[in-house]
C-alpha positions as CSV (number, residue, x, y, z in Angstrom):
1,X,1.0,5.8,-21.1
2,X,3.3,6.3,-17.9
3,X,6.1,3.6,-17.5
4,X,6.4,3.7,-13.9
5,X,9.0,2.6,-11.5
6,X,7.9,-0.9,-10.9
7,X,6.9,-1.4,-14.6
8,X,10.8,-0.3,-15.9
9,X,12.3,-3.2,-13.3
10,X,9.9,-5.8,-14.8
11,X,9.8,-4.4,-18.7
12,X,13.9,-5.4,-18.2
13,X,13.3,-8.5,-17.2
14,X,10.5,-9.6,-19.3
15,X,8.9,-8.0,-22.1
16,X,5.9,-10.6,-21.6
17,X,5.1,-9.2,-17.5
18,X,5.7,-5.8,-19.1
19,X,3.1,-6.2,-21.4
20,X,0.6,-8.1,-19.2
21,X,0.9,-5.3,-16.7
22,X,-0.8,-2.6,-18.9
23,X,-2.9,-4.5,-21.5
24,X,-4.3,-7.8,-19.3
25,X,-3.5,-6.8,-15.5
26,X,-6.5,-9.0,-14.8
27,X,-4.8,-12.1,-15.1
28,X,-1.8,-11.5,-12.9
29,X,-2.4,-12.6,-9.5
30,X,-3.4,-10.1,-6.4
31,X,-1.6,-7.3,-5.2
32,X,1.0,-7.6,-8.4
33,X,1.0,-3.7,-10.0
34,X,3.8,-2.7,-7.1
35,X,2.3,-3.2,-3.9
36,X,3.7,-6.0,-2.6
37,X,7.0,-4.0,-2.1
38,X,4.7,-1.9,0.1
39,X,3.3,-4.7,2.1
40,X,6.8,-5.7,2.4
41,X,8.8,-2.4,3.1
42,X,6.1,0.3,3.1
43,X,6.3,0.9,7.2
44,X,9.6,-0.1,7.5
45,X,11.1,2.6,5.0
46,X,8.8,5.1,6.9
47,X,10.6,4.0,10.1
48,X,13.5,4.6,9.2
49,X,13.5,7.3,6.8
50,X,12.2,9.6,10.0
51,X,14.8,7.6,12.3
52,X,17.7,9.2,9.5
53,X,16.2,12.7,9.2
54,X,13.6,14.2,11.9
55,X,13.1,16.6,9.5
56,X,12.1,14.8,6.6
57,X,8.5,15.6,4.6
58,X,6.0,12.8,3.7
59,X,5.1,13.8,0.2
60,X,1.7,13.6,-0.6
61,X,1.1,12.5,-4.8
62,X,0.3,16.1,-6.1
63,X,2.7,17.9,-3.5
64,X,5.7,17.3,-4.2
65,X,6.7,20.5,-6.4
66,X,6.0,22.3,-2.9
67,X,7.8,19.8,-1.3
68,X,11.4,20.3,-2.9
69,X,10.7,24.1,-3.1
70,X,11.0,23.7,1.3
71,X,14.5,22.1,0.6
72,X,14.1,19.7,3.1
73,X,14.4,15.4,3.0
74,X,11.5,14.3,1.3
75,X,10.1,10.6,1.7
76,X,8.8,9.1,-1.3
77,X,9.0,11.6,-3.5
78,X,7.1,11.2,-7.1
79,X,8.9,12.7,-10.1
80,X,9.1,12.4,-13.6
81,X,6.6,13.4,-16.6
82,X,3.3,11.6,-18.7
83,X,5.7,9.5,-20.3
84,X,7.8,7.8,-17.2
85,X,7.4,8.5,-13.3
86,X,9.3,7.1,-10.4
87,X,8.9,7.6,-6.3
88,X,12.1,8.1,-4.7
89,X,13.0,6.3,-0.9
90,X,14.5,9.9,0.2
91,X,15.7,12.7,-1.4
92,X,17.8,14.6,-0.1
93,X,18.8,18.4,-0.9
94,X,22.9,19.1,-1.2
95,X,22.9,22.4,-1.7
96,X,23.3,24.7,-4.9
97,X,20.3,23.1,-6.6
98,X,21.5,19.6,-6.4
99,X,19.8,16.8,-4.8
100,X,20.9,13.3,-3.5
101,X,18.9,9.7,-4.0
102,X,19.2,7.5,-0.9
103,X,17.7,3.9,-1.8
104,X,17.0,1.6,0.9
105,X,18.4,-2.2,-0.2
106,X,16.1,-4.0,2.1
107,X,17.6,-7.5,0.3
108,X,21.0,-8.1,0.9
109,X,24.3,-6.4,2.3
110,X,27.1,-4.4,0.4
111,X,29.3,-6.6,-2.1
112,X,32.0,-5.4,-0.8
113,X,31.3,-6.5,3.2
114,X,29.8,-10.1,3.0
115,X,30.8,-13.1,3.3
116,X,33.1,-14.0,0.0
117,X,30.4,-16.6,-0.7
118,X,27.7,-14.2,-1.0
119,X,29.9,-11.9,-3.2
120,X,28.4,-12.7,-6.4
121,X,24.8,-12.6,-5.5
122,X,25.0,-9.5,-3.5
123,X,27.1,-8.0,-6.9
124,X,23.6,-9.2,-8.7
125,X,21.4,-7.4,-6.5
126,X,23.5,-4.2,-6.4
127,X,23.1,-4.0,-10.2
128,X,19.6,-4.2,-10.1
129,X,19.5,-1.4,-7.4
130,X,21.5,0.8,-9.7
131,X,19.6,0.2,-12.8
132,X,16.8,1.2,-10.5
133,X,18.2,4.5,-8.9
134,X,19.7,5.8,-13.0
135,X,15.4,5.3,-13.8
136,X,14.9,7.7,-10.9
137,X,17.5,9.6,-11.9
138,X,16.2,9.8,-15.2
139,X,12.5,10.9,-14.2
140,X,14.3,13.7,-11.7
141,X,15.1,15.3,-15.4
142,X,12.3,15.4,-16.4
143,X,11.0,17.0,-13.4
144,X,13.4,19.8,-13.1
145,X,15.8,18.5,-10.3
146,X,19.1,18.0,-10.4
147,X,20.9,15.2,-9.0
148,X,24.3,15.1,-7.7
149,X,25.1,12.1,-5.7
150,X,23.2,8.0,-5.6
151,X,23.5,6.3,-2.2
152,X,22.5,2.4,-1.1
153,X,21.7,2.4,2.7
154,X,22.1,-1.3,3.1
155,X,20.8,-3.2,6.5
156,X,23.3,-4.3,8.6
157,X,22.4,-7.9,9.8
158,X,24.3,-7.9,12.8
159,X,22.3,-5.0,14.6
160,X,20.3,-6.5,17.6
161,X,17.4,-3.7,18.5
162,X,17.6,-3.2,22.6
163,X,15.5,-0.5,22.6
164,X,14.6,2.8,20.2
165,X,15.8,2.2,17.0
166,X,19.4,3.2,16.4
167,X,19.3,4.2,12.7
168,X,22.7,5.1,12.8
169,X,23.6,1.1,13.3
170,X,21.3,-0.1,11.4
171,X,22.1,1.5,8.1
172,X,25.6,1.7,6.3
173,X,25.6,3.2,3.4
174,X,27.6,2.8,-0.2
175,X,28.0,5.7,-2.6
176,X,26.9,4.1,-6.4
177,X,26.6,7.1,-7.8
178,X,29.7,6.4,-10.5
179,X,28.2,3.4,-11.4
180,X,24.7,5.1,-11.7
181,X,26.0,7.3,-14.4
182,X,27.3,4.3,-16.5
183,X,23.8,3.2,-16.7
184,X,22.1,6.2,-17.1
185,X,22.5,6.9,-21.3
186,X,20.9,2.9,-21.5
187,X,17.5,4.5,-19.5
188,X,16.0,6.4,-22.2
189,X,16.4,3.6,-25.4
190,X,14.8,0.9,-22.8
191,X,11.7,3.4,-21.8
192,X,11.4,3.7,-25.5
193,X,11.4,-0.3,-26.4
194,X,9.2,-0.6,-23.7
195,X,6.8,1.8,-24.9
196,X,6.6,-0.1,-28.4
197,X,6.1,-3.3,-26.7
198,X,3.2,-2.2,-24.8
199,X,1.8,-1.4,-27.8
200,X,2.1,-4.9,-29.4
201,X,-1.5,-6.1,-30.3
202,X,-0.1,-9.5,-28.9
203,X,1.4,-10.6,-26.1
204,X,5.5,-10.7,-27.1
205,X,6.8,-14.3,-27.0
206,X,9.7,-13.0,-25.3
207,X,11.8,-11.0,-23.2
208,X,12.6,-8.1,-26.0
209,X,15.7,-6.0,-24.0
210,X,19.1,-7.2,-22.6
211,X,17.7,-10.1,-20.2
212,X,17.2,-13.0,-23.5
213,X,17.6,-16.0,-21.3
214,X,14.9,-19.2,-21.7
215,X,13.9,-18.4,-17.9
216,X,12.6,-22.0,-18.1
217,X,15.2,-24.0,-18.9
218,X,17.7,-22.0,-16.2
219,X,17.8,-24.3,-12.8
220,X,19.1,-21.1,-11.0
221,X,16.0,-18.6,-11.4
222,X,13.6,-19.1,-8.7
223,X,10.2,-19.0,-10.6
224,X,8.2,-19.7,-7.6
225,X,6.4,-16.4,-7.3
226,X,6.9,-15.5,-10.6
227,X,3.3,-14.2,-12.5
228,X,3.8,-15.5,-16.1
229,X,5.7,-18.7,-15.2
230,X,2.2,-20.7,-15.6
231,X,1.4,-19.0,-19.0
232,X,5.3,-19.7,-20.0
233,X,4.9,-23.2,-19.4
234,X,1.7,-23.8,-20.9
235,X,3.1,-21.7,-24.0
236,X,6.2,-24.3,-24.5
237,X,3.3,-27.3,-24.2
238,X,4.4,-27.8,-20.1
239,X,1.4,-28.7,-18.2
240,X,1.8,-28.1,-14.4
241,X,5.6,-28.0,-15.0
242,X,6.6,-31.0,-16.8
243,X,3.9,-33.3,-17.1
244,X,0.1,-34.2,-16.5
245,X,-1.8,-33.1,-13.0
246,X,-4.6,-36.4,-13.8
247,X,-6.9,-36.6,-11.3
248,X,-7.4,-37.2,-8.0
249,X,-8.0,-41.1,-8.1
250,X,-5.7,-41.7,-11.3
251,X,-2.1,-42.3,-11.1
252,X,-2.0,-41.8,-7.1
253,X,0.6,-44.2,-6.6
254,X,3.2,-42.4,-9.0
255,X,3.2,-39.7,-6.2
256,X,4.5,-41.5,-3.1
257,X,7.6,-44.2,-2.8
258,X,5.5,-46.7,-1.5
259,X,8.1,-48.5,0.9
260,X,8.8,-45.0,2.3
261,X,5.0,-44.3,2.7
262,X,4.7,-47.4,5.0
263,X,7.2,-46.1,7.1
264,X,6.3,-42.8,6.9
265,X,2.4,-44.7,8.4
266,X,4.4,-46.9,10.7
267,X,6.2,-43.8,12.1
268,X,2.7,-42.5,13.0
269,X,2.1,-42.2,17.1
270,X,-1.8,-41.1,18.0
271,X,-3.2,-38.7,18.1
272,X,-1.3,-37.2,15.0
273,X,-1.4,-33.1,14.8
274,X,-0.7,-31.8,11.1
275,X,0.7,-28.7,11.5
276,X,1.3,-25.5,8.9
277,X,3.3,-22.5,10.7
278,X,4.7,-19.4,8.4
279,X,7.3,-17.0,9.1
280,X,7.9,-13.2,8.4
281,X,10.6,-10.9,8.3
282,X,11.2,-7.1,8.6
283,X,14.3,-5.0,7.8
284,X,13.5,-3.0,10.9
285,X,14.1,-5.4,14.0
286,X,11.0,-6.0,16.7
287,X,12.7,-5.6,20.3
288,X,15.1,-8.0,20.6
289,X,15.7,-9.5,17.1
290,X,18.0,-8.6,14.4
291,X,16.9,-7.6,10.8
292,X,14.9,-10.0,8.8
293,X,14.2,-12.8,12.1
294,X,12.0,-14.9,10.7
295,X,9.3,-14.8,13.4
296,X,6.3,-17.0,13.5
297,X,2.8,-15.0,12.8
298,X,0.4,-17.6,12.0
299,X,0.1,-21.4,12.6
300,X,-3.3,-24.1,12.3
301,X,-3.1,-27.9,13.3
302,X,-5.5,-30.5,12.5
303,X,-5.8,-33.4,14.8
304,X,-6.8,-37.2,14.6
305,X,-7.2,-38.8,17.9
306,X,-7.5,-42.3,16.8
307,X,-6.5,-44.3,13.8
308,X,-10.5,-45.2,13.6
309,X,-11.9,-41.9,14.0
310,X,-13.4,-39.5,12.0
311,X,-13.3,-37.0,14.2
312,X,-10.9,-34.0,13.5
313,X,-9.7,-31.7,16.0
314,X,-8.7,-28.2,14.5
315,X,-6.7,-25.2,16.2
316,X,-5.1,-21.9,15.1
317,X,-3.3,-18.8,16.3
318,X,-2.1,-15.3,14.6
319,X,-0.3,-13.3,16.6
320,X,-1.7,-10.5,17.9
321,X,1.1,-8.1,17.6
322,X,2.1,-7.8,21.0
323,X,5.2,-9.1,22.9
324,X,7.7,-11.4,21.2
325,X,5.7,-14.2,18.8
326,X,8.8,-16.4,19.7
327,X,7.4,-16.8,23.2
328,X,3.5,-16.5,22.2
329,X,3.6,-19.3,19.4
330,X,5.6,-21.8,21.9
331,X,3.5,-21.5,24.3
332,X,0.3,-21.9,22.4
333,X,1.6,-24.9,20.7
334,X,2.4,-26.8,23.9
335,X,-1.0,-26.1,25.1
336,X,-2.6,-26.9,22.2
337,X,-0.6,-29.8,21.0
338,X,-0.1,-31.6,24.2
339,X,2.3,-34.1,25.4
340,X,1.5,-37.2,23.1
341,X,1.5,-38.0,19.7
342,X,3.2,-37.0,16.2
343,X,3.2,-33.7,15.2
344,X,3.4,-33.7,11.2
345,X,4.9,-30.5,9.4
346,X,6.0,-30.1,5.6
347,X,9.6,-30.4,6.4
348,X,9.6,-31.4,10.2
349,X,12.8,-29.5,12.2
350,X,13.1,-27.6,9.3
351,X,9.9,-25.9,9.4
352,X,10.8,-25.3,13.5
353,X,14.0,-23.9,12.9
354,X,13.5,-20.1,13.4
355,X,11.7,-21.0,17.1
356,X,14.5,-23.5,17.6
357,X,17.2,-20.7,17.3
358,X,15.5,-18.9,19.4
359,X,14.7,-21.6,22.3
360,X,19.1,-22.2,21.9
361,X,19.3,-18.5,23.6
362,X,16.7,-18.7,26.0
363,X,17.0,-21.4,28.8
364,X,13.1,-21.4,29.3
365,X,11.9,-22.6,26.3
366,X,14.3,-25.0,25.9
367,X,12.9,-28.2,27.2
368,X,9.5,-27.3,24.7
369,X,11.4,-26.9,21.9
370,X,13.5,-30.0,22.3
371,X,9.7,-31.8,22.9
372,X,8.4,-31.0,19.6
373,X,11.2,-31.3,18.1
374,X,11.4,-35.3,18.9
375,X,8.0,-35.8,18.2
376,X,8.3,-34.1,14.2
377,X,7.8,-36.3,10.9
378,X,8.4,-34.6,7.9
379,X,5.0,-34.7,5.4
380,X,7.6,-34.3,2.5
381,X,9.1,-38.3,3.4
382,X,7.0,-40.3,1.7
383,X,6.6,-38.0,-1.4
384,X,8.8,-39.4,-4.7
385,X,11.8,-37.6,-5.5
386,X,10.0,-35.9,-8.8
387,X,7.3,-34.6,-6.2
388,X,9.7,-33.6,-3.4
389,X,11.3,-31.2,-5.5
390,X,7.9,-29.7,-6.4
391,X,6.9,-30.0,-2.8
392,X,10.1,-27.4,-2.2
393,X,9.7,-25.2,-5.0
394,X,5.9,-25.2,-6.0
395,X,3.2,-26.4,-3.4
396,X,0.7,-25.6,-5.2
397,X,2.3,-27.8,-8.1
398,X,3.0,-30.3,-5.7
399,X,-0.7,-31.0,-4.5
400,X,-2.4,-30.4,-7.3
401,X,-0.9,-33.7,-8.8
402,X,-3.3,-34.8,-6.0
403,X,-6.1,-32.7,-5.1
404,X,-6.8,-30.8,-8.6
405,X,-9.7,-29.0,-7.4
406,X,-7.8,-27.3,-4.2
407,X,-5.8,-23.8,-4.8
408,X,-2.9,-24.2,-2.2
409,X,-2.5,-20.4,-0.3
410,X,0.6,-18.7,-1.5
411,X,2.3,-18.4,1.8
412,X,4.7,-15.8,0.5
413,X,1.8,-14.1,0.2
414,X,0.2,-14.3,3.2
415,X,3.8,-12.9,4.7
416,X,3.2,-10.1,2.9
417,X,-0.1,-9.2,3.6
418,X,0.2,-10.4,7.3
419,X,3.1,-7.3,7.3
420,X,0.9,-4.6,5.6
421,X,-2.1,-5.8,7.8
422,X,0.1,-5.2,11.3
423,X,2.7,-2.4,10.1
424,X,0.7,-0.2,7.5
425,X,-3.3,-1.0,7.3
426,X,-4.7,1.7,9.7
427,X,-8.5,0.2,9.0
428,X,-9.3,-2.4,12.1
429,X,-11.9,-3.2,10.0
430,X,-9.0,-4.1,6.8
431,X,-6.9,-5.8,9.6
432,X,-9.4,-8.4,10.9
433,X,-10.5,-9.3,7.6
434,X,-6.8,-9.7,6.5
435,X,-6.2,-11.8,9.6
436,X,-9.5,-14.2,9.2
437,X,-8.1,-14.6,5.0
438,X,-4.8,-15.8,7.2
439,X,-6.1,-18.4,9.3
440,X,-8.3,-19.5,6.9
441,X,-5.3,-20.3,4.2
442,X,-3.6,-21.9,7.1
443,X,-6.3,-24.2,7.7
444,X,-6.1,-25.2,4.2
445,X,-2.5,-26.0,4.1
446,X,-2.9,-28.0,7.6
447,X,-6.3,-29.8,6.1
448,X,-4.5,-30.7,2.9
449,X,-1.5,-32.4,4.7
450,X,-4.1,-34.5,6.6
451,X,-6.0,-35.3,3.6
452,X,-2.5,-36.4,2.1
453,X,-1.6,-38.8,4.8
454,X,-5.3,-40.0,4.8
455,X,-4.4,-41.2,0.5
456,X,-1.0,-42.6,1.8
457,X,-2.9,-44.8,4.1
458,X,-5.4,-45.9,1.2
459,X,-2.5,-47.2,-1.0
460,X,-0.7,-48.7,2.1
461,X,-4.2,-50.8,2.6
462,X,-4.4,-49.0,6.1
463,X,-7.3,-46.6,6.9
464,X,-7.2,-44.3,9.4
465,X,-10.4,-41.5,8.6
């Protein structure tokens, strides 16, 4: 039994992942052994890793002894034993038989240069990235290598690519390697109380290291994308986070505030699109951007052109990885959304945001943006306060109160495989599949909203199908 990179960051957090990872790994959701930090930074580390050191040696699983024999940079190097293994960002050689860890913090910016309201979080992240690098540091130990000196290369926000990447702006770097040492003597008792707890016969009934905290019952953890939140909740007699899903025809009513559902109908200017649109980021900039621009990728609408017609009109778009998909998803919009109607979104400007900013900066897509803007109604309005909040934090949640048989696409997700599909996947195959997965899930989320406003108008007493 290997405890791997990945598994030691979620064994610390929760012995109850740790142990689903190795004993029931079918029940966790796609992609969730490791990969979805490669979707998420697997090109962009390449990028720049080659962009730091010209040099530098892709290590290939198997090579890697020959590798740091050449005393050259190596890129995701894979040391440690049977018993614990980790791949490292870069290594890098110092000289004398020592070695140096560079770790790329593709989530926030050095404590000690952001704003003073971001201190504390930033603080948080930096200690997870130093438990991290004293794990690899650990499993370099048990391969035989030395190592003398811990570096975060954060991402500096500010950096506008015009250009070839400039690595050298990108990148600043913070030397942790003090604070990696403090940590280090606390590596080996974990790896062993993780091992024990992957041996349980039973699933643990809860986190069994330092992290003891009712993850529940804290308001600041984000559980959205979290594997074992469902089983959690079920486990402390929650169903669907705090009370009963019903049906799709019982209880509608308790989902909607009814005087701001008639408004929300009144509101309504034909013909109506429904439209989903997600966003995804990079650490390393497209032409143009800075890192992590949230940049549109996919977007569906679903149209009614009368309030007595049945018949729907449906659009999407993906972007096809060429030019800026600023200027492509604008423009394919207007075309397809025309100059009349309501254009319904989950959150309304909100959800626009990211093209607004852009439209701000450039003079020509100005008069578009400030178009769709004034014809947005937010689909979240008519929703009760109890189903807003699930509408923010759990979609899936959220709709399910009123279409139990639909499975509402994990956007998040669909970022990250959009990513790996147009950075890493090499298949064309792979990518069109990926893509067509896309747009479909899109559809969904853009049917669903329709489908939503279509019950509002049933209570109301006001049909439109």
């Amino acid at each position: 039994m290997v405890i791997s990179r990945f598994a030691y960051m979620k064994g610390v957090k929760c012995g109850k992942l740790l142990w689903t990872l190795y004993n029931d790994p079918g029940s966790l959701p796609p992609h969730y052994d490791g990969t979805q930090g490669v979707f998420y930074d697997g090109a962009a580390a390449s990028d720049l890793a080659h962009s730091l050191f010209p040099d530098i040696i892709f290590a290939e699983r198997g090579g890697d002894n020959d590798a740091i024999a050449a005393g050259k940079p190596i890129f995701r190097a894979c040391v440690g034993d049977d018993e614990a293994s980790a791949t490292i960002d870069i290594l890098k050689p110092l000289g004398e038989g020592e070695w140096e860890i560079l770790q790329f913090s593709f989530n926030g910016e050095s404590p000690g240069s952001c704003p003073p309201a971001l201190k504390g979080l930033m603080q948080c992240k930096q200690i997870k990235h130093v438990r991290d690098i004293a794990f690899q540091m650990y499993c370099c130990g048990k391969s035989g290598v030395r190592v003398g000196k811990c570096q975060l290369l954060y991402v500096n926000s500010d950096y506008v690519r015009m250009g070839a990447l400039d690595s050298g702006k990108l990148l600043t770097c913070e030397d942790v390697t003090a604070k990696v040492l403090a940590e280090y003597d606390k590596v080996e008792p974990r790896v062993m109380g993780m091992r024990r707890t992957i041996e349980l016969e039973e699933c643990p009934p809860f986190a069994m290291f330092e992290n003891q905290t009712d993850c529940l019952g804290n308001s600041h953890l984000d559980l959205r994308h979290c594997p074992m939140v469902k089983k959690c909740r079920e486990a402390a007699g929650e169903v669907g986070g705090g009370g009963e899903t019903g049906t799709a025809d019982s209880g509608m009513e308790a989902n909607f505030d009814i005087p701001a559902a008639r408004e929300f109908l009144e509101r309504l200017v034909f013909p109506v699109a429904f439209l989903d649109i997600q966003y995804f980021c990079r650490p390393v900039p497209l032409e143009g951007c800075r890192p992590y621009t949230l940049l549109p990728f996919v977007f569906s609408l679903h149209s009614l052109d009368a309030i007595d017609s049945g018949r729907i009109i449906s659009h999407s778009w993906i972007w096809d990885g060429k030019g800026d998909p600023r200027v492509s998803a604008l423009h394919k919009l207007s075309e397809l959304i025309g100059k009349h109607g309501s254009i319904v979104d989950q959150f309304g400007e909100l959800s626009l945001s990211p093209l607004a900013e852009f439209a701000s900066e450039s003079p020509g897509h100005q008069h578009v943006m400030q178009e769709l803007n004034s014809r947005l109604i937010q689909m979240v309005c008519p929703l009760t306060q109890e189903q807003q909040k699930r509408l923010y934090f759990n979609i899936d949640e959220c709709y399910k109160t009123m279409f139990p048989e639909v499975n509402m696409p994990d956007d998040w997700l669909d970022s990250m495989e959009f990513i790996h599909c147009s950075f890493n996947q090499r298949d064309p195959a792979a990518r069109k599949a990926t893509s067509l997965k896309i747009k479909e899930n899109s559809r969904t989320r853009s049917m669903i909203m329709l489908r939503t406003s279509q019950k509002i108008a049933g209570l109301c007493g006001k049909e439109y199908r």
